[in-house]
C-alpha positions, 0 to 999 in steps of 0.5 A, spaced: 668 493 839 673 489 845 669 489 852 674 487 857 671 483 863 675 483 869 677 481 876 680 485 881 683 483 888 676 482 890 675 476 889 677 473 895 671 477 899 667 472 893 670 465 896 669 459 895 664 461 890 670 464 885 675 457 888 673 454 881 671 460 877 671 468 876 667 472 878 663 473 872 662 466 872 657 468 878 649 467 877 644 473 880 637 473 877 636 469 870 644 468 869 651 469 870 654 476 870 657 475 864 652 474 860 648 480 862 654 484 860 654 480 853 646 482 853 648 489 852 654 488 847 650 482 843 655 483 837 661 486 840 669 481 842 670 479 849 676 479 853 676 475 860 681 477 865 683 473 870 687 470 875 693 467 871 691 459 873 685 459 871 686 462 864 685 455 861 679 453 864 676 459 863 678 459 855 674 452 855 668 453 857 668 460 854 671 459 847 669 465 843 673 469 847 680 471 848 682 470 855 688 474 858 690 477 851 688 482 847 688 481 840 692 485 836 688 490 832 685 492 838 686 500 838 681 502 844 677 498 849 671 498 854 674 495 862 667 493 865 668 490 872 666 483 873 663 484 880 657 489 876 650 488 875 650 490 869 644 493 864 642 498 859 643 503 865 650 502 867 652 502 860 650 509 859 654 512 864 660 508 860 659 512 854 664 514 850 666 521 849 673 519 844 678 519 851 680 515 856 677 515 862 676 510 868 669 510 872 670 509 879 664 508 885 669 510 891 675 507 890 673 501 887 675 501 879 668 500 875 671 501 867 674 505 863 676 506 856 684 505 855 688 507 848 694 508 846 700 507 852 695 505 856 693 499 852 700 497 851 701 496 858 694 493 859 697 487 854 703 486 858 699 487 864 693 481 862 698 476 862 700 477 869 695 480 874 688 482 876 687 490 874 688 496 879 685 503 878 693 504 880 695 501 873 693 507 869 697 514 871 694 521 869 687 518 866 681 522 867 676 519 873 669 519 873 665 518 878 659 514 878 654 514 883 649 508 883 652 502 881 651 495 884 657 491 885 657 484 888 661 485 894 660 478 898 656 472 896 650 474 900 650 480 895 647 476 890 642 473 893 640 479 897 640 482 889 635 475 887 629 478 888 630 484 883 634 481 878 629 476 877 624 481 875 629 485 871 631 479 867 625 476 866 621 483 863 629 484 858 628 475 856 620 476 854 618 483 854 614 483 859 610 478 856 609 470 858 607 465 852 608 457 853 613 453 849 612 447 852 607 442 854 602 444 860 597 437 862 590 438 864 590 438 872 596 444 872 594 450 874 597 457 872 596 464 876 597 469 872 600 467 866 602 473 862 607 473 867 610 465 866 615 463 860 615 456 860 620 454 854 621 449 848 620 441 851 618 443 857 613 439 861 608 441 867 605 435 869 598 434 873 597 437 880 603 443 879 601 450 881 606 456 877 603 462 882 605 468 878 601 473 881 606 476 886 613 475 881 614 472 874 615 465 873 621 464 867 623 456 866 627 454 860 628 448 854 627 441 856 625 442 864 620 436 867 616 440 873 613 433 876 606 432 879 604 437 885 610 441 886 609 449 886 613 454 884 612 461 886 615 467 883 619 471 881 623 464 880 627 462 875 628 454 872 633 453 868 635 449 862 634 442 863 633 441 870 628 437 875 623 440 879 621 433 884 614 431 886 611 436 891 616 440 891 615 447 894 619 452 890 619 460 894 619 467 891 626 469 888 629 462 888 634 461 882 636 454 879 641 454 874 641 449 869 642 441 870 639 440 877 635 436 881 631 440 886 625 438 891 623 439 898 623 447 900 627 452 897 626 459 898 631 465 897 636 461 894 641 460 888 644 454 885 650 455 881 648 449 876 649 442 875 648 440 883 642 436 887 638 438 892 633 432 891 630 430 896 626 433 903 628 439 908 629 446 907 634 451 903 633 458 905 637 464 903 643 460 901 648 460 894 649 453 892 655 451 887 656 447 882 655 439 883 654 439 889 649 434 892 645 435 898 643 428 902 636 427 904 633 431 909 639 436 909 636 443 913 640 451 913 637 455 918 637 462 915 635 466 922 637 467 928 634 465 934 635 473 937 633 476 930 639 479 929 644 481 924 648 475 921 655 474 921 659 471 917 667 468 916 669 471 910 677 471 907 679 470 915 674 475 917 667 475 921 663 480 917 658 483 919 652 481 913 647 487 916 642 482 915 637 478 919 636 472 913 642 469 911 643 461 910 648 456 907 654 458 902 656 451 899 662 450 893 663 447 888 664 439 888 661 439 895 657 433 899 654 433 906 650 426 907 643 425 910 641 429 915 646 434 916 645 441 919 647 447 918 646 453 923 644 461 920 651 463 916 654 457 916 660 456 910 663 450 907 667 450 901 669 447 895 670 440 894 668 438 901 664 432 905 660 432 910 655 428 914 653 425 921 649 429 927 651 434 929 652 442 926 659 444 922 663 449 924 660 456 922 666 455 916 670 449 913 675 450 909 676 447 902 678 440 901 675 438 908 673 431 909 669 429 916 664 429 921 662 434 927 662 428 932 670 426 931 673 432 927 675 433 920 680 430 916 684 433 908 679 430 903 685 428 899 687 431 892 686 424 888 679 423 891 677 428 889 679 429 883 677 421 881 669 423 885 669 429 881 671 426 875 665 420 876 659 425 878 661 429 871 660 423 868 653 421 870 651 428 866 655 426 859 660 432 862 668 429 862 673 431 867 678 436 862 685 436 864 684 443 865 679 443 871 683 437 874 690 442 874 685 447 877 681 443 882 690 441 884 691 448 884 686 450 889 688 444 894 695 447 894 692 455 894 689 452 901 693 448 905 695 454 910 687 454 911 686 447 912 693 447 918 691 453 921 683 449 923 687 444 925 685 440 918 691 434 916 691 428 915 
């Protein structure tokens, strides 16, 4: 069977965590979008649909899938909306009953199966657009109720806490065992609900409290002396818990990280560090972002009121009262940098000196509260992103280079409109 995993226009609701990548590329619990689709059709054919320019990279980092094509013996196919949470659950309710139908929650387009003419027309259409309920004329509509869609970045973190729950009992079925190496003098709470995988190892004075959520830490991790991981959280692959880190419920770190200091609520795409002292709370983190020594978010304001946040040229009324950072991909903020409750910075930015950021930085910004912010410049940022890759053996692909160039240019206007040149 081909399971078609597209974007919609929505996607800009989820800048800047999808400048750099689509929308099914995005974590929430143990992993990313995507793979809890794939979870569910183990032994079935992708096709990613996505935004034309980033088609190449999209095929590299995904390269047993077709991406904008469909391939030509397809005679049917399942649509599943990249922005779903998705599981067992939600593919019931896209059973296939033998004819075309779309599934739809208002108006937003879920899924659907297409065959026939409206395949046809989905070939031509993959390879210019993103998809529109509006592309298929006279198709049954079903109307699914309950679904969970991703809407704005605070979504997947407010979804953290029970996707981590959901996803730890699928990956273990409910059950935790240690694959890796727990040294005398750690302590673990609740044990049948910590997975600990193949080379990892729990040094001495570690507490993983399980009692109120499940622990799951992947392959190869180093959780280092007195650092304390309260679940439900997730480690992923590889990554680097420091020394008396304190590490909060429904926290998930990707994999290839550096985390210490305290971390609550939050998700870190991959790949990015947040080594050293100071609080993270309530915040999605990109990926190869590097956050300096003692770098603090506020995620509460001072009046407990609802958080607003700036959102595709609008203020966004959140509806909650914990809402931290937002940072893209290819970012840096230096030592001591401050950020108030809501505050956005995007991709490829640089901040550092006192002061807080506007509660919104527009990509490829470059600078400090004090005097202002300058255009972090294309050649720059490609040459830094290309030299922090290369410390973890990872190469700056020609395809990721052109889409770092395209973003730049895609955000220009925004850059004019605050007042950011030079």
């Amino acid at each position: 069977m081909y399971i078609c995993i597209f974007e919609d226009e929505s996607y800009r609701r989820l800048l800047p965590l999808t400048h750099l990548r689509p929308v099914f590329d995005l974590r929430c619990g143990q992993m990313t979008l995507r793979e809890k689709i794939a979870r569910v059709f183990p032994d079935d054919v992708f096709i990613l649909h996505t935004r034309d320019y980033m088609r190449d990279v999209v095929k590299e980092r995904h390269p047993g899938s077709y991406v904008n094509e469909v391939p030509g013996d397809a005679r049917r196919i399942l649509l599943v909306n990249g922005r779903l949470l998705f599981n067992s659950e939600v593919a019931r309710k896209f059973e296939d009953r033998g004819s075309d139908a779309l599934y739809h929650t208002g108006d937003v387009l879920l899924g659907g199966w297409i065959s026939g003419v409206r395949l046809d027309k989905f070939r031509e259409l993959v390879r210019n657009r993103l998809l529109s309920s509006e592309d298929f004329d006279a198709v049954a509509r079903v109307e699914v109720g309950d679904a969970e869609l991703i809407a704005y970045p605070w979504d997947l973190v407010r979804n953290n806490p029970s996707e981590l729950v959901s996803d730890f009992k699928i990956s273990t079925g409910g059950k935790g065992e240690n694959h890796g190496k727990v040294y005398d003098g750690a302590h673990l709470l609740n044990p049948s609900q910590i997975h600990i995988g193949k080379s990892t190892k729990v040094k001495p004075g570690v507490v993983l409290d399980a009692e109120k959520g499940p622990i799951y830490i992947a392959r190869e991790v180093e959780v280092m002396p007195n650092a304390v991981v309260r679940g439900p959280a997730f480690i992923g692959r590889g990554s680097i818990i420091k020394m008396g880190a304190k590490i909060y419920e429904n926290t998930s770190i990707g994999e290839m990280c550096k985390v210490g200091g305290e971390i609550e609520s939050s998700i870190i795409q991959a790949y990015s560090n947040k080594q050293h002292e100071g609080f993270l709370g309530h915040s999605y983190i990109g990926e190869w972002v590097n956050m300096g020594a003692d770098s603090n978010t506020s995620d509460l304001k001072n009046d407990y009121g609802s958080v607003r946040i700036y959102n595709d040229g609008l203020m966004v009324d959140t509806g909650l009262q914990f809402v931290g950072l937002t940072m893209g991909d290819h970012s840096k903020c230096g030592i001591n940098s401050m950020f108030n409750t809501g505050t956005v910075i995007s991709a490829c930015c640089n901040v550092y000196g006192s002061g807080t950021p506007p509660k919104y930085l527009p990509a490829f910004s470059w600078g400090e509260p004090q005097s202002g912010y300058v255009t972090y410049r294309i050649e720059k940022a490609v040459e830094v992103a290309r030299r922090v890759m290369e410390r973890r053996n990872i190469g700056l692909s020609r395809a990721e280079e052109e889409l770092l160039k395209r973003v730049f240019e895609l955000t220009v206007q925004e850059r004019d409109a605050a007042g950011i040149h030079g």
